[in-house]
C-alpha positions, -999 to +999 in steps of 0.1 A: -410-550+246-391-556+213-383-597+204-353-593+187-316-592+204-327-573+231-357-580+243-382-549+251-416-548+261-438-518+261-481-514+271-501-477+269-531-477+292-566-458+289-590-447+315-621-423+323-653-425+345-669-452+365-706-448+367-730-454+398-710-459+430-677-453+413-675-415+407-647-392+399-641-361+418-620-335+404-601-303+420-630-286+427-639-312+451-629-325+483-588-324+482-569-352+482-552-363+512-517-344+524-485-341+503-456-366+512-422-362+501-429-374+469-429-343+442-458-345+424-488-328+445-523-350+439-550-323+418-570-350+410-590-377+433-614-406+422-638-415+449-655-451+447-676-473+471-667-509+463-670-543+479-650-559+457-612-554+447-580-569+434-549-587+448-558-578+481-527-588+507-547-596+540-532-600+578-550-612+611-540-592+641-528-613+671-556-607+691-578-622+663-601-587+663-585-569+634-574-578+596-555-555+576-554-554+539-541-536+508-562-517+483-555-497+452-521-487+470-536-478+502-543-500+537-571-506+550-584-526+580-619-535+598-628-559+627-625-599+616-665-602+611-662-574+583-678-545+576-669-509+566-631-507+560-609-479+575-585-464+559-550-466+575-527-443+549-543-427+517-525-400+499-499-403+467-475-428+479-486-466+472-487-485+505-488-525+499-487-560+520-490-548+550-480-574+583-488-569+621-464-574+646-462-601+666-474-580+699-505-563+673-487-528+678-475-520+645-478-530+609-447-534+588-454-528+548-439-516+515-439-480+507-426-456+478-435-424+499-398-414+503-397-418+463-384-447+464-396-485+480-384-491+517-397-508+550-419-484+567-435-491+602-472-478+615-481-475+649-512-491+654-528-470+679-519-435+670-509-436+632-473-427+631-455-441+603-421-444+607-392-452+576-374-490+588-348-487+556-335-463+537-320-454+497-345-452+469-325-477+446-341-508+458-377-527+456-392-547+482-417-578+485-435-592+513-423-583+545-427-605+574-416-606+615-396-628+634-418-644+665-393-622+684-410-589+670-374-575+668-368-584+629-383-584+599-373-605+568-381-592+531-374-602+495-349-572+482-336-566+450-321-537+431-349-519+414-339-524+380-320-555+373-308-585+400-333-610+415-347-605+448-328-620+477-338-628+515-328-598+534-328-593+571-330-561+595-334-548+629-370-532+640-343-500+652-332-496+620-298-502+601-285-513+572-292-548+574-276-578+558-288-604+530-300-636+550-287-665+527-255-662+506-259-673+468-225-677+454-221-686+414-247-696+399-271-695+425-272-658+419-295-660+398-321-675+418-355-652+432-361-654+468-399-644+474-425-644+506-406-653+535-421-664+567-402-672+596-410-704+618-425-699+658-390-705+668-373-683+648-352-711+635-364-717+604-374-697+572-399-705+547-395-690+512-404-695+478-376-701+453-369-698+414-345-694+385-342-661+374-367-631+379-392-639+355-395-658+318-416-652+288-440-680+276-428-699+311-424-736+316-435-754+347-427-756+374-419-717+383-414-719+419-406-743+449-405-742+484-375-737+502-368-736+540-337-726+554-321-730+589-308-699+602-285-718+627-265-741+600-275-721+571-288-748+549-316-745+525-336-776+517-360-780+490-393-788+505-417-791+470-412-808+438-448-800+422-449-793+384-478-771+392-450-753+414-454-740+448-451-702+464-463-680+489-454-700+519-477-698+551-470-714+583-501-723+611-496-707+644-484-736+658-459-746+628-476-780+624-493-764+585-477-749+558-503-732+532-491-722+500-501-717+462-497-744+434-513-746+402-537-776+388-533-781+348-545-736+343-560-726+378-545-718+411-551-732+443-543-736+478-528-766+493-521-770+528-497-798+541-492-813+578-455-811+587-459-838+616-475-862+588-462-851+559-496-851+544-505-825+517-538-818+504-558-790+484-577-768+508-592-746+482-598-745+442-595-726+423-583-691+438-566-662+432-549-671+396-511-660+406-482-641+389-459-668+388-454-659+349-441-624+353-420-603+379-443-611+409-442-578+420-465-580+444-454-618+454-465-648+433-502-651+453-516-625+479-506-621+517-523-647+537-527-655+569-541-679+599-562-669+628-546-670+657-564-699+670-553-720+635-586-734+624-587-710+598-568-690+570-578-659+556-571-651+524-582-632+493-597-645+459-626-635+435-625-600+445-634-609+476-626-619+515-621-654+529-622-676+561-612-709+550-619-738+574-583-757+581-602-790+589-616-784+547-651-781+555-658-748+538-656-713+538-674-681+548-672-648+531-655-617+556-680-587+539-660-556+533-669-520+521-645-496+513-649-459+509-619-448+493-609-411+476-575-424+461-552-390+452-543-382+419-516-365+397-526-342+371-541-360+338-509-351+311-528-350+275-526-333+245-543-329+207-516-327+184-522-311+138-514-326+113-502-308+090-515-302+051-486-272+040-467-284+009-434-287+027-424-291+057-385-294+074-369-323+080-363-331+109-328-354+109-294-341+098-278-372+096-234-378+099-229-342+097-190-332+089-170-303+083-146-298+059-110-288+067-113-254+066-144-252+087-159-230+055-183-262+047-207-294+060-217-324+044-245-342+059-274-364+046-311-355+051-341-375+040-308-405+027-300-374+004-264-357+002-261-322+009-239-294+014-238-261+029-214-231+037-208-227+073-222-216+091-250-195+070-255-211+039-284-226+021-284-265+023-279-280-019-283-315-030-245-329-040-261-351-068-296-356-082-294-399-080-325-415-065-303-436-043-295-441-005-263-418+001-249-418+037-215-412+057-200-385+037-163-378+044-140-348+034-109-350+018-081-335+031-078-305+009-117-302+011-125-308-026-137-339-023-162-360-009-164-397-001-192-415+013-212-450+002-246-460-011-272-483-013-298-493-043-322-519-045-292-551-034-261-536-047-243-508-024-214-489-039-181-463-021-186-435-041-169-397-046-177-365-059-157-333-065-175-306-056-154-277-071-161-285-104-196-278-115-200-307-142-184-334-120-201-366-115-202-390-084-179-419-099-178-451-080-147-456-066-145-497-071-157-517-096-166-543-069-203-541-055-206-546-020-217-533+012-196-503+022-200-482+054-175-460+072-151-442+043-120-419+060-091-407+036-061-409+046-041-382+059-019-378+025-054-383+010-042-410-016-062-438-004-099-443+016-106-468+038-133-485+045-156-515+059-169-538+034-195-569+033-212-587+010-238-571-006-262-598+001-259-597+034-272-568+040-301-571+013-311-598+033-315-585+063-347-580+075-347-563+104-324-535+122-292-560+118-274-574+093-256-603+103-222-611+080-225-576+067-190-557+081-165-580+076-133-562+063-112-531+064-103-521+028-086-491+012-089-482-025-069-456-044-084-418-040-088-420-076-102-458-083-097-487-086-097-526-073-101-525-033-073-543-009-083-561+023-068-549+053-080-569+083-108-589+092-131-563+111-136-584+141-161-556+162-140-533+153-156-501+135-153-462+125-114-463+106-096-429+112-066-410+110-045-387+133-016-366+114+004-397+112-001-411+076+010-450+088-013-461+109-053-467+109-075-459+142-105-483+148-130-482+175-144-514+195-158-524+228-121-527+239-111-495+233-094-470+208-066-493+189-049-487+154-032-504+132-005-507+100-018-511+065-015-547+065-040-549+094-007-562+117+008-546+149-024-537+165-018-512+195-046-507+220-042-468+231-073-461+252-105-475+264-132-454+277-160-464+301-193-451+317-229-454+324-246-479+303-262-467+271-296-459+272-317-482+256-288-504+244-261-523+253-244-527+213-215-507+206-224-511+171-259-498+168-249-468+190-222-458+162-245-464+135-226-488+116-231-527+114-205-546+127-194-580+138-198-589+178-169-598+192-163-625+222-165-618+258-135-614+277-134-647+298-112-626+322-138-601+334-164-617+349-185-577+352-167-558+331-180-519+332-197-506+300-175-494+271-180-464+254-198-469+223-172-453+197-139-437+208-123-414+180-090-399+185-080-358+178-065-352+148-033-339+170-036-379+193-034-360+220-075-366+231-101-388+222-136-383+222-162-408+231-196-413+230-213-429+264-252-436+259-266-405+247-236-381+261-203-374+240-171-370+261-134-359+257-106-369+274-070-368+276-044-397+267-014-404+280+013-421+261+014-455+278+032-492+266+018-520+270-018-524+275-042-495+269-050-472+299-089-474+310-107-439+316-140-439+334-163-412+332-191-417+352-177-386+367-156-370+341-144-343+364-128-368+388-119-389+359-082-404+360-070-377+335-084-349+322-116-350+308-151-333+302-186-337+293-194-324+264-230-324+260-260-315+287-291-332+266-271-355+242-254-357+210-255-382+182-229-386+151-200-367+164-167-360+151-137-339+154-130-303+133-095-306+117-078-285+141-090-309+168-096-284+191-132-286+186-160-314+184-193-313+160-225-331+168-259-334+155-289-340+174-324-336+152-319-312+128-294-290+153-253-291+146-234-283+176-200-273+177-180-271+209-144-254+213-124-268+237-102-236+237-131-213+245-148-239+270-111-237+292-109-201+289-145-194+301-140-216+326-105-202+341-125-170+343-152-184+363-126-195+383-108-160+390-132-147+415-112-115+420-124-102+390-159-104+395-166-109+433-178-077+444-198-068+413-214-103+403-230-086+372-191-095+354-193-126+366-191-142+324-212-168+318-205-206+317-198-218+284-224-226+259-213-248+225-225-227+192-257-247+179-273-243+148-304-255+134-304-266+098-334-259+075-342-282+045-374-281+032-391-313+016-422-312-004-450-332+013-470-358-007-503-345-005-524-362-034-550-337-056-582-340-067-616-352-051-633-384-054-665-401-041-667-436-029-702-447-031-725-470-027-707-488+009-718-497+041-696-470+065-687-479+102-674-440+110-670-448+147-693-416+154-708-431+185-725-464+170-731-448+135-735-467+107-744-453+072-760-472+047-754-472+013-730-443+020-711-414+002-681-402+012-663-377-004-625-367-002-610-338-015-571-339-015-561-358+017-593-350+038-628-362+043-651-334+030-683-353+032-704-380+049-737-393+045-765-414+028-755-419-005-774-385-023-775-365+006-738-346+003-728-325-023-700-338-050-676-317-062-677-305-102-655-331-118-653-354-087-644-391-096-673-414-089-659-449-077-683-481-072-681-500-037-716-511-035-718-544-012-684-532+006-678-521+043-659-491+049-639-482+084-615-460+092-572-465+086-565-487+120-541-472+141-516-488+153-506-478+189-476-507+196-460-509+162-424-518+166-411-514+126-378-520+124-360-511+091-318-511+091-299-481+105-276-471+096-272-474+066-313-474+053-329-489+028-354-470+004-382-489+013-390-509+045-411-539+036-425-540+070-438-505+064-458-517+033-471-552+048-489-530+075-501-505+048-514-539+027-535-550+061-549-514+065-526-500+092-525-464+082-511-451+112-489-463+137-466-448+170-438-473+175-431-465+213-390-470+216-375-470+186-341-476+202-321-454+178-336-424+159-329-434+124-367-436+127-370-398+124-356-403+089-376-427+080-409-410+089-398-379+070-392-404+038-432-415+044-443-380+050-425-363+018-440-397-003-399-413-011-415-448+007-449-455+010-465-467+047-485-458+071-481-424+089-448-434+110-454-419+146-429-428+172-417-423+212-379-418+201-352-443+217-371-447+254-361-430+286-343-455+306-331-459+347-295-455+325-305-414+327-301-410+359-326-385+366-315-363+394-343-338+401-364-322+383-343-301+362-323-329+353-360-348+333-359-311+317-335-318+297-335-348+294-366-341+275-359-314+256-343-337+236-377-349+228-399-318+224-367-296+212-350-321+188-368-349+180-403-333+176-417-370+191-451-355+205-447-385+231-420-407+248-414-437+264-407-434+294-395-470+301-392-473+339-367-449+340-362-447+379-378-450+412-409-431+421-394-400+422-378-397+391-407-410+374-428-379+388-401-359+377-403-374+340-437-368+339-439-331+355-413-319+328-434-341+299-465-316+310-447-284+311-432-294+274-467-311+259-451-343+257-476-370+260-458-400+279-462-437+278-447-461+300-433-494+296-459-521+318-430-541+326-448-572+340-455-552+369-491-541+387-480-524+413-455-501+389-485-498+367-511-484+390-487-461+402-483-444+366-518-444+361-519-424+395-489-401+388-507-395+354-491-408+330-508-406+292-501-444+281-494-480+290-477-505+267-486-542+277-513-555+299-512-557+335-501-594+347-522-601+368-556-613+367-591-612+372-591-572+382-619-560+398-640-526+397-609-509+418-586-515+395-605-509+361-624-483+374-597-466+386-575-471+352-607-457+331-609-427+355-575-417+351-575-412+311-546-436+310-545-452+273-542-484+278-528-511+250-524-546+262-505-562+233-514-597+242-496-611+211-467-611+232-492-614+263-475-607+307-482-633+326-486-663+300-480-675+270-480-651+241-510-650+222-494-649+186-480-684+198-518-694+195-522-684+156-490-701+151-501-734+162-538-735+149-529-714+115-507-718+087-496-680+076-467-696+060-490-705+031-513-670+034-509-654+002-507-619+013-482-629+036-457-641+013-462-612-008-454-584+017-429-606+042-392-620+030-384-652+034-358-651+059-384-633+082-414-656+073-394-690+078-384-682+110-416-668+125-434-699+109-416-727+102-409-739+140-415-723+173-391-734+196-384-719+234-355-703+228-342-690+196-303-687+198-306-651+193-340-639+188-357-636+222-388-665+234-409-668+210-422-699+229-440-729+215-472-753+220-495-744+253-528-760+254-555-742+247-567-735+286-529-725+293-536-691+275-543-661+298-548-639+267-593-644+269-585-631+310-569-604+298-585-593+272-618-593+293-598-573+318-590-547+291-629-547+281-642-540+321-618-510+316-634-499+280-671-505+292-660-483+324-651-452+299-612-459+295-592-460+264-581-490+250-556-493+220-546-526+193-509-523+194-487-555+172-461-550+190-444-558+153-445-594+161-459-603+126-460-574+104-496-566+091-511-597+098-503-593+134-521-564+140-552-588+133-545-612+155-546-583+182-576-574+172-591-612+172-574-617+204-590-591+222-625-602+207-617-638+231-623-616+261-658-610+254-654-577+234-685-565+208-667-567+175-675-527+173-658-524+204-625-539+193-634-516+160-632-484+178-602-500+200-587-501+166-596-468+155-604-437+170-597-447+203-558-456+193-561-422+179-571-402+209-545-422+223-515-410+205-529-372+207-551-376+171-582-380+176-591-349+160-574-360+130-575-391+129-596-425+134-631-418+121-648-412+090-659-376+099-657-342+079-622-329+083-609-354+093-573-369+072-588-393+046-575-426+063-600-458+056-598-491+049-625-509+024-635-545+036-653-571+011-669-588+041-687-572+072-664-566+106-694-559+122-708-595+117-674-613+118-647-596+131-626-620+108-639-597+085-611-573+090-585-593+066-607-590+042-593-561+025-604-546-009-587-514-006-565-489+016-568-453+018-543-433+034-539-397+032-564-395+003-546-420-021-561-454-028-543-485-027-553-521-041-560-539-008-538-568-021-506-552-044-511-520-032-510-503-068-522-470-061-558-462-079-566-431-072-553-402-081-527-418-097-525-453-116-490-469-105-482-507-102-473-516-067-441-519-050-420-554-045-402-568-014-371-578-020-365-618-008-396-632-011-400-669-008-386-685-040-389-721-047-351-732-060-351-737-097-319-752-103-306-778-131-290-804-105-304-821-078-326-851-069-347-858-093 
């Protein structure tokens, strides 16, 4: 999850070996049970003997003999006494809340075993499982039967998206039909555990506004029952402490359901004859009414058939609760379960010491007229190259941001814009004369982005915003920063204002010297000089993009939002930028992560929409360009051909070639009988661009001595320790005396300190500007200052990151070691089948060089096997997004799935479920600053602290960013996510969660400290601390922070302990961690790849003596001569 605009949440989960009665069984052991029609075959199985277990769903059978319930994906059921549990479907699909029928025969429940969720219906007596509905697009929750046994009633709701809505079917099968309309704004409300009265009149359900809310106010749910034969819903609850999981008595004269008192859940049961409404038991089962709910709000329950009692499950166990309130009696259990397995996907990853190393971004890549030449930026640098086998050159030697170069048309000449410190500048450069200099092209500072020359190439156009603006953003946006079109002579001089920008961006030209193109979320328009007689030409629609849904970021540019249109109420997704041939005969467009060309028609009047979800049955002609994805695209002069990056790879494809190739696929005659001349399909010319940028690698060696060093071997702890780095690597450890020094080594003085390795970040969102960058992120430097050396930002949701990591590595910005996922993999990719994940990450392994993704619930079952079988065959280690959802998380931990951002919602989980996590390898980081299924846990620094006043704070954080994490914490910012507000202390779930995470550490699982970039630097603290509330050992959290978030991310052996070989990370603490893990602020120095920082400025000490760098926009007091005095 990200808290800005768009709101994305992310958790990586870790796993390994339960000891005693919980033990793993690999391939070599019994195999797990048959393959389904799921793809990924089980090589794995965990077996585990348990009388305990989570979020168990439990059903009576009519007879009163038999209960069925849910475990770890599987059902189970044993006679009503208890005992030994029998498994009713095991295997790879994940079974859940199961329900008998009202004759005892079958068992209705929720299965993924097709690949997606749907209705499926055991027979009792012989096993038979039989699929009720059908699609794999949809999600289901708590199915239930009318008395009649001939229907069943369950909470449906597209898998992605949409609330879930009462839906009804037929035992025979069909399509069914939603039970209860919700026109308007009812739409919006969740529908959740129905039951269905004895006379079939009436059903119960539980009712709420939307599918789920961050830092949630009370009340969440309410009862609801509505009357089949007048279809009217009445509201049957008011309760602050809200109300869910209805369950009716036998005889309808009780209703049981879940409520909350003040932090705990119980049950209360209430007497429809009297109207009377009373706990029954407290506390229980604490319930997921602050998240998704996937599995319901509370557990199935149910009463005996007789209706003096209720079963139902809480603390891990079974219960028969007395309707009359006189007590309860424990139902024993034992399962014996093997629970199938995917293969475990993980991988070590080097890290590299060579003195160079290539880039791995070309960024706005552009050819010049005559094809002969391209201009693109690497590392915010301008180069140029002859095309297509020339050596890459530097345009200009200026230590300044330089981005969006663009050719003149006679090819002599380039334009593009920069950025230093707060002033940005639209600049040009002839590059046929071999003393020219870049001149500014207008005396007038601003922020420029965007520059096209006109077709006669007199004047360049461009979009321009106040400088300050964009210096103070401090984030990925920059609000007030594109405000105008301007043009300024090709030679220089004073700019003049076209038109207010108003969301439109990237100004172009065809052939036709009098009019300016613009792209926006309504289309391809253009326009006169003067900004009037605007024309809309085409508009271009298709899947959404990927990981966003702003025109603006997708086209790298900043730009102003513009206003719905009030007239469609659903309109489909635009392209993201639309740019029109040279010739005005096509336009090409870029659709999420694909780039598209299509033909338009000459049309009056409004502009012609083209869809092209399927280009090849588009309205006119059209094609997909790309098969893995393209990213800064633009047309060759000709316009008969399109160029791309992607990474560091240009791609050119020619339309001409790409229609001939495929007219002689199309001739069969020629090749039919001898299939060997059958020509190829076409393939775009790619080429991969190699610029080579020295690495920062400090030299010489140096001893710290005389500290207390926590290396995180095991439990070692050296005393009085000397540690000795050569370069960027640890050469030696031990008692201070017992390694050898090098000749001329420098001897530096930390007696009294504590010494730990760099932390690792495994959840660090940093978000500079794209775009256009700026030299130095401050958020990069404020996690440096607090001793994050390394971080993995899983979804990035642009790539300007791969820049900005190459800028770290080659020692242009100082940070930590910037790791990262890549934009995430999102349900907007459609995955197909198994070759379709290929590619889609190859984009990933090939392009981006990520090591990892995110795959953020990118599909249903299926595809998310898919996603993960092509991640293993390509070594790409993948986390997942936790979504606020158990049962989607346990499934990923089955399918094998390397990481989990965000902790599971629900709470306490017992030795199933954290066994089962540690067994699995799954790396597990619960970010519980922004903490599923309560209030967020930086919400309780906020409200007890004051790091408004911390001095580091304001030292490394702008104001604008400071003030508004600090000042006031309000529910809603107007466009900044939930940041939430006060919750009283016993309202927190984070000390539940956290000692969920530790049953999971303590049972040999992974465990990582990820910030989720909620409060840069300091934030990575209050992870740490927060974790601690759940009962952690303060070394514990330590090697949580350290070389377990290593081994995480693939590292380990590089990474997060003070070993011998090892990179020469490490942070130096004045106080003890060990005895106070408040200790950990407490920072005296940084080292990260062997050069030391002052813990506070970050002037580096060693090998080097530089002063340290400055944030731009720090607090200022006003110091002005007016005023009140």
């Amino acid at each position: 999850m990200r808290v800005p605009a768009f709101v994305r949440i992310c958790v990586f989960t870790a796993l390994a070996l339960l000891p005693l009665s919980l033990a793993a069984q690999d391939s070599s052991g019994t195999r797990p049970a048959r393959r389904t029609g799921l793809p990924l075959e089980a090589t794995r199985s965990w077996s585990l003997s348990t009388t305990e277990a989570s979020w168990m769903s439990v059903d009576v059978s009519p007879d009163g003999q038999t209960i069925v319930f849910d475990m770890l994906g599987d059902l189970y059921s044993m006679p009503i006494a208890g005992g030994a549990a029998r498994a009713l479907t095991s295997g790879m699909p994940f079974d859940a809340q199961p329900r008998f029928s009202p004759d005892g025969r079958h068992i209705v429940y929720v299965s993924d075993e097709d690949g997606g969720d749907n209705l499926w219906l055991l027979e009792v007596a012989s096993g038979k499982k039989t699929q009720l509905t059908r699609g794999k697009t949809n999600r289901y929750v708590s199915p239930t039967w009318t008395p009649d046994g001939q229907y069943l009633v369950a909470a449906r709701a597209p898998f992605r998206g949409g609330t879930t809505k009462l839906w009804i079917y037929h035992r025979d099968g069909g399509n069914g039909t939603q039970l209860i309309a919700t026109p308007g704004t009812a739409s919006t409300q969740a529908h959740a555990g129905p039951v269905v009265s004895r006379d079939g009149r009436y059903v119960w359900f539980a009712e709420r506004n939307g599918a789920w809310h961050y830092n949630a106010n009370f009340p969440q749910y309410q009862l609801v029952r509505y009357d089949r034969e007048t279809g009217r819903s009445v509201t049957q609850t008011f309760a602050y402490g809200s109300a869910a999981r209805p369950t009716l008595s036998p005889d309808n004269r009780y209703v049981v359901y879940g409520s909350r008192f003040e932090a705990q859940t119980g049950l209360r049961i209430r007497d429809l004859s009297t109207g009377d409404d009373r706990w029954l038991a407290f506390p229980t089962q604490r319930d997921d009414m602050e998240s998704r709910a996937a599995l319901d709000a509370l557990p199935g329950m149910a009463f005996t058939p007789d209706g003096r009692h209720l079963l139902a499950s809480y603390g891990g166990k079974l219960w028969r609760i007395a309707v009359d309130g006189s007590g309860q009696a424990e139902i024993p259990f034992r399962v014996e379960a093997t629970v199938a397995a995917g293969p475990r996907v993980q991988f070590e990853y080097a890290v590299s010491d060579s003195s160079t190393f290539v880039a791995r971004q070309l960024r706005d890549p552009v050819l010049s007229p005559d094809g002969r030449r391209l201009a693109f930026t690497v590392l915010d640098r301008l180069y140029v190259m002859d095309w297509p086998a020339g050596t890459p050159r530097r345009v200009t030697n200026a230590d300044v941001v330089e981005a969006q170069p663009a050719w003149s048309p006679d090819g002599r000449q380039l334009a593009y814009v920069t950025w230093e410190g707060s002033v940005g500048r639209l600049m040009r450069i002839a590059l046929d004369q071999r003393t020219a200099s870049p001149a500014a092209l207008t005396p007038e500072p601003a922020f420029y982005q965007q520059p096209a020359w006109s077709p006669d190439g007199r004047r360049i156009v461009a979009i321009r915003g106040p400088a300050r603006a964009f210096a103070d953003a401090t984030a990925q946006g920059a609000p007030g920063a594109a405000t105008e079109f301007v043009w300024v002579p090709a030679t220089g001089g004073a700019a003049t204002v076209i038109a207010e920008t108003q969301g439109r961006t990237r100004p172009h030209f065809t052939q036709d010297n009098d009019r300016i193109l613009l792209s926006s979320g309504q289309g391809l328009s253009s326009i006169r000089w003067d900004g009037t007689d605007e024309r809309r030409i085409v508009r271009v629609t298709g899947p959404v993009a990927p990981g966003s849904s702003i025109e603006c970021i997708e086209s790298h540019v900043y730009c102003e939002a513009e206003s719905d249109d009030p007239r469609e109420d659903n309109p489909p997704p635009p392209a993201a930028l639309t740019v029109m041939a040279p010739r005005g005969d096509q336009a090409l467009a870029a659709v999420g992560n694909h780039l598209y060309v299509v033909t338009v028609p000459k049309v009056s009047g409004e502009a012609v929409t083209i869809s092209v979800a399927n280009a090849d049955n588009a309205a006119f002609p059209s094609r997909k360009l790309t098969d893995i994805g393209g990213q800064f695209p633009s047309w060759v002069a000709s316009g008969r051909a399109v160029l791309w990056g992607i990474g560091n790879a240009v791609v050119q494809f020619d339309l001409d070639s790409a229609r001939t190739r495929e007219l002689a696929l199309r001739d069969t005659a020629s090749w039919r009988n001898d299939t060997t001349l059958k020509p190829k399909p076409y393939t775009p010319d790619e080429r991969r661009v190699t610029v080579r940028i020295a690495r920062d690698v400090p030299q010489g060696a140096i001893v710290l001595r005389g500290g207390r060093a926590v290396t995180m071997r095991g439990t070692e702890i050296i005393e009085n320790a000397d540690i000795v780095i050569v370069n960027n690597r640890i050469r030696s450890i031990g008692a201070r005396g017992s390694v050898e020094v090098p000749a001329g080594a420098t001897i530096r003085d930390i007696s009294g300190r504590t010494v730990v390795p760099g932390f690792v970040d495994t959840h660090a969102h940093m978000w500079p500007s794209w775009g256009i960058h700026k030299a130095q992120p401050w958020m990069y430097l404020a996690n440096l200052a607090y001793g994050v050396t390394t971080t993995r930002d899983p979804q990035t949701a642009t790539t300007d990151v791969l820049t900005y990591g190459d800028m770290v590595e080659s020692g242009l910005s100082m940070g930590p070691r910037v790791y990262s996922t890549g934009p995430g993999v999102f349900w907007e990719e459609n995955v197909r089948n198994l070759e379709d994940a290929r590619r889609v990450l190859r984009r990933y392994s090939s392009y981006y060089d990520t090591k990892t993704i995110k795959m953020y619930v990118a599909g249903n079952r299926e595809q998310r096997q898919w996603i993960i079988q092509a991640a293993r065959e390509q070594e790409i280690m993948p986390t997942t997004e936790g979504s606020l959802d158990i049962r989607l998380n346990l499934s990923m931990a089955q399918d094998g799935y390397s990481g989990q951002e965000h902790n599971i919602p629900v709470t306490p989980l017992y030795r199933d479920v954290t066994g089962f996590f540690a067994w699995t390898g799954i790396a597990y980081t619960p970010t519980l600053v922004v903490n599923y299924g309560g209030p967020w846990g930086e919400n309780w620094f906020y409200t007890r602290e004051k790091p408004y006043e911390d001095p580091k704070v304001r030292r490394w954080m702008p104001y604008q960013e400071l003030a508004a994490n600090t000042r006031r914490r309000v529910a809603r910012r107007p466009t900044d996510g939930t940041p939430g507000g006060w919750f009283s202390d016993d309202e927190y779930a984070f000390p539940k969660h956290a000692a969920d995470a530790y049953e999971i550490f303590k049972a040999g699982g992974r465990v990582g400290i990820g910030s989720h970039g909620q409060f840069q630097g300091l934030g990575y603290h209050w992870e740490m601390w927060l974790l601690k509330e759940g009962g952690w050992s303060n070394h514990d959290v330590l090697r949580a922070a350290t070389i377990v978030g290593a081994d995480a991310i693939g590292l380990g052996r590089q990474l997060g302990s003070l070993e011998p070989g090892k990179l020469a990370d490490l942070v130096i603490l004045d106080r003890d961690p060990i005895a106070d893990l408040r200790n950990t602020n407490s920072i005296s120095g940084v080292m990260k790849n062997g050069r030391l920082y002052d813990g506070m400025t970050l002037a580096e000490q060693w090998p080097r003596q530089r002063p340290g760098p400055t944030v731009d926009g720090l607090r200022t007091v006003p110091d002005v001569r007016a005023g009140m005095r």
